[in-house]
C-alpha positions as CSV (number, residue, x, y, z in Angstrom):
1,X,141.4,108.0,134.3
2,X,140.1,108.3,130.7
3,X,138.9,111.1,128.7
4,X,135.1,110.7,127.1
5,X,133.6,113.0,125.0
6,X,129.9,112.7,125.1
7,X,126.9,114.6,123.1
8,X,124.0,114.5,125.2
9,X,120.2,116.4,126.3
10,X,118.6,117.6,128.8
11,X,114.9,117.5,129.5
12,X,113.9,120.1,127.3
13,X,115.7,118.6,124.2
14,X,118.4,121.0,124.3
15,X,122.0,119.6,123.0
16,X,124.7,119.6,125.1
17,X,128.5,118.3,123.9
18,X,131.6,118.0,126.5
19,X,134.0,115.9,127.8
20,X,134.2,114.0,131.0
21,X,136.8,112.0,133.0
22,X,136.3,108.7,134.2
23,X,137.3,105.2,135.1
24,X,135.6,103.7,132.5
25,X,132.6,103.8,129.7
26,X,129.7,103.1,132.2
27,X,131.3,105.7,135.0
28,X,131.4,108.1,132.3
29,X,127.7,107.0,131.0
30,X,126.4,107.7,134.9
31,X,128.7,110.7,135.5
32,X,126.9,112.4,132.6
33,X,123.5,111.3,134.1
34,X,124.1,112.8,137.2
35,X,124.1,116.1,135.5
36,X,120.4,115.8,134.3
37,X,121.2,114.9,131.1
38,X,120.6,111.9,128.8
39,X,123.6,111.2,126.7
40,X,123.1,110.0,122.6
41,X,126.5,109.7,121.6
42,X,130.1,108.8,124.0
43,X,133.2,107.8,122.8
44,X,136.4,107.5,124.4
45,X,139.2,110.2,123.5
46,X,142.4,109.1,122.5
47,X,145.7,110.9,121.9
48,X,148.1,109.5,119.5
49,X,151.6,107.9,121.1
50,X,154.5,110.4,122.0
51,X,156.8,109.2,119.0
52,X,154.4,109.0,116.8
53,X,153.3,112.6,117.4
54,X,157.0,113.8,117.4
55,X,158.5,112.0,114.4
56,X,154.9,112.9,112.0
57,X,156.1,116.8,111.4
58,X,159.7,116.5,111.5
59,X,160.9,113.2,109.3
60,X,160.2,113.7,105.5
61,X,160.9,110.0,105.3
62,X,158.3,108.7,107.3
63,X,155.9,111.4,105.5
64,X,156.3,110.1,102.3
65,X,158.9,106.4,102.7
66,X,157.3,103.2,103.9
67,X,155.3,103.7,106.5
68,X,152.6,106.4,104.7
69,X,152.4,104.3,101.4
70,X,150.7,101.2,102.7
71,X,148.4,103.9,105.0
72,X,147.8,105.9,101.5
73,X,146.6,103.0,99.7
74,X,144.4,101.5,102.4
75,X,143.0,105.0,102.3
76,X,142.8,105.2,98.8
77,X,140.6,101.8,98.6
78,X,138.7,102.7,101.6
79,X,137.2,105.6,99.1
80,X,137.0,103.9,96.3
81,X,134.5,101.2,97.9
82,X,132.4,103.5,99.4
83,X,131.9,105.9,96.1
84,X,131.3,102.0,94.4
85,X,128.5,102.0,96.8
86,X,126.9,105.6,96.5
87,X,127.0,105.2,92.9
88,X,125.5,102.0,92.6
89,X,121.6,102.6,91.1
90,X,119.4,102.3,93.6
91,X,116.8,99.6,91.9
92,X,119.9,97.3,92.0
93,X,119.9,97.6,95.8
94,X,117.3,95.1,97.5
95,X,114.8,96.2,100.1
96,X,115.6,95.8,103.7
97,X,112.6,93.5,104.9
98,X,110.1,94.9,107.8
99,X,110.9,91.8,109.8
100,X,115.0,92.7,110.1
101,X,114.1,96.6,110.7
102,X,111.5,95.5,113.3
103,X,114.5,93.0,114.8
104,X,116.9,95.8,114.7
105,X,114.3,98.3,116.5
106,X,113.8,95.8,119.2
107,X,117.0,95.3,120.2
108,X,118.6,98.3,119.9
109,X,115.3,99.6,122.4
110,X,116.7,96.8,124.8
111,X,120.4,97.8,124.6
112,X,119.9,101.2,125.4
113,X,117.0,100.7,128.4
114,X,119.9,98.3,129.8
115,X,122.1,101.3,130.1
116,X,124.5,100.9,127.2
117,X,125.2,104.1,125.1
118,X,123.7,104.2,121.7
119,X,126.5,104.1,120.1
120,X,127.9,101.0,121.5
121,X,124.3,99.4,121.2
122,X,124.6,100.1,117.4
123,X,128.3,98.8,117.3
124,X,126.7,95.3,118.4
125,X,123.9,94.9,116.3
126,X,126.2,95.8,113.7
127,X,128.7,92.9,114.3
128,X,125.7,90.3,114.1
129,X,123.9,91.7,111.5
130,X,123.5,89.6,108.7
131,X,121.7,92.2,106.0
132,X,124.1,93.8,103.6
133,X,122.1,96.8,103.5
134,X,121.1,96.9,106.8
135,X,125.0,96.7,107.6
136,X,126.0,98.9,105.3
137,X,123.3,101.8,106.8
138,X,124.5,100.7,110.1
139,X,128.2,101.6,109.2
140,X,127.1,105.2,107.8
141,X,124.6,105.6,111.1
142,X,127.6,105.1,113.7
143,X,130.5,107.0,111.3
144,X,128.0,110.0,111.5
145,X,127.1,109.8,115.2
146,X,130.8,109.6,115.9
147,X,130.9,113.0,114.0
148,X,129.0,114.8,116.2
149,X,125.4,114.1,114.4
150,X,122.5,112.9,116.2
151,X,120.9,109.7,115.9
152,X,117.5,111.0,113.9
153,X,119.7,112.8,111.7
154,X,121.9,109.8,111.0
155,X,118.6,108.0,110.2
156,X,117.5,110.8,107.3
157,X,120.3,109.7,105.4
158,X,118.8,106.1,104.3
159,X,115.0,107.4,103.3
160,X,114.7,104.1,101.8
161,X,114.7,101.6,105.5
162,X,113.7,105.2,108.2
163,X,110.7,106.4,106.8
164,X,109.3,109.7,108.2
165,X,107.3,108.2,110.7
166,X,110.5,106.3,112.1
167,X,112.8,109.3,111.7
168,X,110.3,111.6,113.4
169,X,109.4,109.6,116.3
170,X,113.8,108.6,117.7
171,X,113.5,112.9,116.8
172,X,111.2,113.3,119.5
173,X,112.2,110.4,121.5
174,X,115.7,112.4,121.5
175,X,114.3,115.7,122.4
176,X,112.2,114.3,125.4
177,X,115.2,112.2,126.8
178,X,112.9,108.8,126.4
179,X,114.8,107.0,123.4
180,X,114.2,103.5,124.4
181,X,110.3,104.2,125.0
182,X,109.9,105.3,121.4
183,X,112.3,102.1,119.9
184,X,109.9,99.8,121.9
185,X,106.8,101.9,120.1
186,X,108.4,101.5,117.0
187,X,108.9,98.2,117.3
188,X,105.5,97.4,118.6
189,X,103.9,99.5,115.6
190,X,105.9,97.4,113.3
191,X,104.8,94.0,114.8
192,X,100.9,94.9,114.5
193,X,101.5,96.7,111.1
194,X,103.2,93.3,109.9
195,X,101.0,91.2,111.8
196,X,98.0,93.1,109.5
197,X,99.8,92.8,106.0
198,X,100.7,89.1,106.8
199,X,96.9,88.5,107.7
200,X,95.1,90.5,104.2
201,X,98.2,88.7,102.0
202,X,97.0,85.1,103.6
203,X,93.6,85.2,102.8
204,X,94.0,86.4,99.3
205,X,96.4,83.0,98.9
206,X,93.6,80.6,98.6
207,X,91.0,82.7,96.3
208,X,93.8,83.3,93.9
209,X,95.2,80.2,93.3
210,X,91.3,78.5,93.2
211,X,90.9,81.0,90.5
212,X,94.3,80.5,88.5
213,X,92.9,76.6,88.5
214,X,89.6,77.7,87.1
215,X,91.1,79.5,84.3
216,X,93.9,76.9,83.8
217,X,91.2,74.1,83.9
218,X,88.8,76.2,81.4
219,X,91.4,77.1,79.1
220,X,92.6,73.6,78.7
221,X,89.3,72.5,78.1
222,X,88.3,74.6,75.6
223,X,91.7,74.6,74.0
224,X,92.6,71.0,74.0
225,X,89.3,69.0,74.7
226,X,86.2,70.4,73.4
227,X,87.8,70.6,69.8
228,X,88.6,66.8,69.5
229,X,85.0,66.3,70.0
230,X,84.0,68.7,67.5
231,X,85.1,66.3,65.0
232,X,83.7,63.4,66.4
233,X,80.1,64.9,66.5
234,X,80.5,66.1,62.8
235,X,81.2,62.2,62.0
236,X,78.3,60.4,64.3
237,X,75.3,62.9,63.6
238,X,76.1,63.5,59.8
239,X,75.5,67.1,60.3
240,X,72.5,67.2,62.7
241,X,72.2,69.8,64.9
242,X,73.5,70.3,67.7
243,X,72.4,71.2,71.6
244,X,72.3,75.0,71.7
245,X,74.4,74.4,75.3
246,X,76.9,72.4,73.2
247,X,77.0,74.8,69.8
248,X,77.5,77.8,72.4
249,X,80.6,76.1,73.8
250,X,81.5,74.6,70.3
251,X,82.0,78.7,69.4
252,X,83.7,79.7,72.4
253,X,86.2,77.4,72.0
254,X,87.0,78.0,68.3
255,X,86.6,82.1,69.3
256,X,89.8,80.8,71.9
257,X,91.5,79.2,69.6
258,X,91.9,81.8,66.8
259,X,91.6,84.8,69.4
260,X,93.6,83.7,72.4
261,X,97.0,85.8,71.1
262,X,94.1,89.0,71.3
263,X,92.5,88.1,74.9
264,X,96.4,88.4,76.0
265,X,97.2,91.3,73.8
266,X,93.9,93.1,76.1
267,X,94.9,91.6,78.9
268,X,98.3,93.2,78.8
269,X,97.0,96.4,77.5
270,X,94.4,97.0,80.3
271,X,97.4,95.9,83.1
272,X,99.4,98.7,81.1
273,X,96.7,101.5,80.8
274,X,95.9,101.0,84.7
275,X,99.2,101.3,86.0
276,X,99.1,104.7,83.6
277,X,96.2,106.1,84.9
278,X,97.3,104.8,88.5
279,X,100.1,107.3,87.8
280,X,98.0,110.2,87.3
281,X,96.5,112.2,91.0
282,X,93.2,111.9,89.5
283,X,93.5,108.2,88.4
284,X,95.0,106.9,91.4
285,X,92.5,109.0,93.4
286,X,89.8,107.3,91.6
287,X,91.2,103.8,92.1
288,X,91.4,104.0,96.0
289,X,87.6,105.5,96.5
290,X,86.8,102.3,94.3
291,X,88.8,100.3,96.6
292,X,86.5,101.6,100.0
293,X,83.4,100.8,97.6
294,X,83.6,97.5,96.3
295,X,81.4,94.7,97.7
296,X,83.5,92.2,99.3
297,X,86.6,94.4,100.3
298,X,86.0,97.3,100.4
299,X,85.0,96.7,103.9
300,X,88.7,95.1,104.8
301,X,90.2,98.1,102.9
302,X,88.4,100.6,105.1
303,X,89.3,98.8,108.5
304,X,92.7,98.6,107.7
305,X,93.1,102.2,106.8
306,X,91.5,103.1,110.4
307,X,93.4,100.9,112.0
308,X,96.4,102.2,110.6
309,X,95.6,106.2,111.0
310,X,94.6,105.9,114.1
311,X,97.8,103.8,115.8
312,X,100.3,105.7,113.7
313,X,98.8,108.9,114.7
314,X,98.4,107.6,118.5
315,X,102.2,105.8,118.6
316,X,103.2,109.3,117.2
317,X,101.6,111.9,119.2
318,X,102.0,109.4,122.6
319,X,105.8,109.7,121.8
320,X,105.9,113.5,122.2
321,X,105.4,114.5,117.9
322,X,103.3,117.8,117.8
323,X,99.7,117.1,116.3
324,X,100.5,119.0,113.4
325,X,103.2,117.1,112.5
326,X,101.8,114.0,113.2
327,X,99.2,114.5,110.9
328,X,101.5,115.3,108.1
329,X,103.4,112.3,108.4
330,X,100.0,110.3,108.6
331,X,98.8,111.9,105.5
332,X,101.9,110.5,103.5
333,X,101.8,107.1,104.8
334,X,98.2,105.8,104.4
335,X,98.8,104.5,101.3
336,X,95.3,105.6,100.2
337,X,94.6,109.2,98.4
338,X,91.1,109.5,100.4
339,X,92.2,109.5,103.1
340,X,95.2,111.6,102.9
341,X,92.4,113.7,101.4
342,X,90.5,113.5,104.6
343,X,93.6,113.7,106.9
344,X,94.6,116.9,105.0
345,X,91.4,118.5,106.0
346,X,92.1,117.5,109.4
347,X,95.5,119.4,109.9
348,X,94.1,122.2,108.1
349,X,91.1,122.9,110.7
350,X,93.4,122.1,113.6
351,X,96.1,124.4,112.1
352,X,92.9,127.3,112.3
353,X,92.1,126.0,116.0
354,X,89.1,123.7,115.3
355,X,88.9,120.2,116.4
356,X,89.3,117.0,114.8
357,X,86.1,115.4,114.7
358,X,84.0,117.6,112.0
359,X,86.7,116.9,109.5
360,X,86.4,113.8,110.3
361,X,83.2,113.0,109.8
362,X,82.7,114.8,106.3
363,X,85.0,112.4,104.6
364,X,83.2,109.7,105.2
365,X,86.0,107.3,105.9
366,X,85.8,107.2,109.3
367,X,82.5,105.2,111.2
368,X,81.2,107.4,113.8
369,X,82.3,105.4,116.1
370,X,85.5,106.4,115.8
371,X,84.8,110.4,115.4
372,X,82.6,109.9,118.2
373,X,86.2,108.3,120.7
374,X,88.1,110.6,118.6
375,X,85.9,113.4,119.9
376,X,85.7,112.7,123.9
377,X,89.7,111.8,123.5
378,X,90.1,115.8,122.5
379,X,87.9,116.8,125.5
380,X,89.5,114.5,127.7
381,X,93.0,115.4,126.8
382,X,93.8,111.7,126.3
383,X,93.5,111.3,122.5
384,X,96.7,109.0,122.0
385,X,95.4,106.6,124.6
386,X,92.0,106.7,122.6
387,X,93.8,106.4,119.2
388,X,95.7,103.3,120.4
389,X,92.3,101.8,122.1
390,X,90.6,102.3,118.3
391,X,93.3,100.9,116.5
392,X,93.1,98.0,118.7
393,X,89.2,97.4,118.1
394,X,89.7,97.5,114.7
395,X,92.6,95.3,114.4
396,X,90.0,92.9,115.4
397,X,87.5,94.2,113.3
398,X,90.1,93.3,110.4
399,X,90.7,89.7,112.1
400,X,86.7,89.5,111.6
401,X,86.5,91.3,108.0
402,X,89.2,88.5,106.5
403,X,88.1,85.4,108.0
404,X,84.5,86.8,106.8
405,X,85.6,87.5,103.4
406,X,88.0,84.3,102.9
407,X,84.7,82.4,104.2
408,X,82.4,84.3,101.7
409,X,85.1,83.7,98.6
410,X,86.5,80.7,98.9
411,X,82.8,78.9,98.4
412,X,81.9,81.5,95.5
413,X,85.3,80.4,93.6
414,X,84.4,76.9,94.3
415,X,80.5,77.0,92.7
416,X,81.9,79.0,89.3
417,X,84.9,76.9,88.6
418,X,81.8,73.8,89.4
419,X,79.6,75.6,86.9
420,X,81.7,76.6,84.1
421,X,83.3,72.9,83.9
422,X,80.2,71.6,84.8
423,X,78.9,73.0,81.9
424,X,81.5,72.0,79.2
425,X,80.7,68.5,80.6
426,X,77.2,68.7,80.1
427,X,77.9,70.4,76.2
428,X,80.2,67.3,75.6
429,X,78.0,64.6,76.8
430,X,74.3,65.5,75.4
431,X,75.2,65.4,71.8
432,X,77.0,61.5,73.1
433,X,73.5,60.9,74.4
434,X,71.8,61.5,71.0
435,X,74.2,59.5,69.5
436,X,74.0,56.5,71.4
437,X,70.0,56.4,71.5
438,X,70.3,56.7,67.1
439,X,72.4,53.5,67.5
440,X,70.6,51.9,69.9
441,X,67.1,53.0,67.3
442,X,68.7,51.4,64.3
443,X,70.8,48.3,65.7
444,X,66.5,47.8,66.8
């Protein structure tokens, strides 16, 4: 029989650590299950050899001769690697992608509904993780669960890959016993969160490289082309005028020519003084309602923020978080300062014991469609199952919104870069016109 000491919880989230005897790891894992209580942590206890434990107080040689050097100095590097690490600046580290953390999240979810404790499950997606960083968190996550931590608050110690929302939920999935639910909800999340990045960032592929053409195309043109036959005009017509369609081009392209180091010097200037005032609460505030009003996507922008409010706050409150709570960690990961604005508002009537849906509907953020679902999901008592079903409609809705858009765009782009070389080609070519009917007048 072997000794297992085990941290562990009962239904009402309370922690309980012991020890247990048993055959082996999954006799211990039921054992401790029997008891009502769903263990987090269990590792096997094991007492040092007899001689070992008899010869370490009493021989001075051993203490400080051959055998404690090597250990000393394997010590000794042990430390220095990991204060390397800690002191390394953090913009040197790269990010760990979605797509490995929502890998991770899976399969750990599928280790530990199999039956196998957490802290083994994390001890094999350790050995075949291929991430450094990921590793390296990995390496501090089971070091401090094998302290006696639990798994969340492993998890607050790498900000950077658990965000609140992830560090809250395995808190609640703890407390309520149902770890591997709220891993597979996580997961899940992730996947449709992902799915809708991937989605936006593919439609804006196309319209942006059709427009890095167009102004590729027209600077070359203007640039390069339209001055050679500046000259050549000057020669034929012997100071005739010109078309006014080819005299306006003739002066954009010398205002190019002399001016292009200024157009770049404004360019750079207005990236610069937007990332300032994107800085500021009022600027960036100002920036994201612009981003809900403008023509083409500000309908996208708004979809996507419902979509994600509303399964963020549903994953979270359907995985046991309080509402409160909930609402605070949806306020800080919306990405958008209107509606953290609105969400704000929300928490602070529901902290007074009003409802959701007036709030709600005075930001203006929200169709009233979704106040209205919102609204019978608080009478109904089922307001996670109605957040999820709204963040499902609209994930469609933002299917529709970016095949609409891409389709509205791409056909736009297409007609300007048309028009604006079409109309250098049409400058270039009338004054040729003129020429050749005075040559074909006088060869007459």
């Amino acid at each position: 029989m072997a000794t297992f000491q085990f941290i562990a919880k009962d239904a009402a989230g309370k922690e309980t650590r012991g020890q247990i005897e048993a055959g082996d790891r999954n006799s211990a894992i039921a054992a401790v299950r029997a008891q009502g209580l769903f263990p987090t942590a269990l590792g096997e206890v094991k007492s040092a050899p007899p001689k070992q434990q008899a010869a370490a107080p009493s021989s001075p040689a051993r203490k400080g001769g051959r055998f404690a050097k090597p250990e000393a100095k394997k010590k000794s590097g042990l430390n220095m690697n990991i204060n390397l690490k800690l002191k390394m600046p953090s913009f040197l580290r790269g990010k760990v992608k979605t797509k490995v953390l929502t890998q991770f999240t899976r399969q750990l979810a599928t280790l530990v509904n199999a039956g196998l404790p957490l802290m083994r499950g994390i001890e094999v997606l350790k050995r075949q993780m291929k991430d450094a960083q990921m590793q390296e968190a990995l390496n501090g996550i089971s070091d401090s669960i094998a302290g006696g931590g639990t798994f969340s608050e492993a998890l607050q110690a790498y900000p950077k890959i658990f965000d609140n929302l992830y560090v809250n939920m395995v808190k609640a999935g703890e407390a309520g016993g149902v770890l591997e639910v709220v891993l597979a909800r996580l997961a899940e999340f992730a996947e449709k969160s992902e799915k809708i990045k991937n989605k936006v960032k593919g439609a804006m592929i196309y319209p942006i490289v059709v427009l890095l053409a167009a102004v590729g195309i027209t600077g070359f043109l203007m640039v390069k082309v339209v001055p050679q036959f500046k000259q050549v005009f000057a020669d034929m017509l012997g100071g005739q005028e010109l078309p006014p369609i080819t005299q306006f081009v003739m002066n954009a392209s010398e205002w190019v020519r002399h001016n292009y180091v200024t157009m770049m010097v404004i360019v750079a200037a207005l990236v610069v003084i937007k990332r300032v005032v994107g800085k500021t609460e009022a600027g960036a505030y100002f920036y994201d309602s612009l981003s809900l009003k403008m023509p083409v996507t500000g309908t996208l922008v708004q979809r996507t923020a419902v979509s994600r409010v509303t399964r963020t706050l549903g994953t979270l409150l359907s995985s046991g978080v309080p509402i409160l709570q909930s609402l605070t960690i949806v306020r800080d990961t919306t990405g958008n300062r209107v509606v953290s604005k609105a969400l704000q508002n929300v928490h602070d009537a529901v902290k007074e014991g009003e409802g959701m849906t007036g709030p709600l509907s005075q930001c203006k953020v929200f169709p009233p469609m979704v106040t209205s679902m919102v609204e019978v999901g608080e009478e109904t008592g089922a307001l996670a199952d109605m957040l999820t079903r709204i963040a499902n409609t609209y994930d469609d809705e933002v299917d529709n919104a970016v095949a609409g858009m891409t389709a509205a765009i791409e056909p736009a782009l297409i007609i300007v870069l048309a028009v604006v070389v079409g109309t250098i080609v049409v400058a270039m070519f009338l004054p040729m016109i003129k020429i050749i009917q005075s040559v074909s007048g006088g060869g007459a």
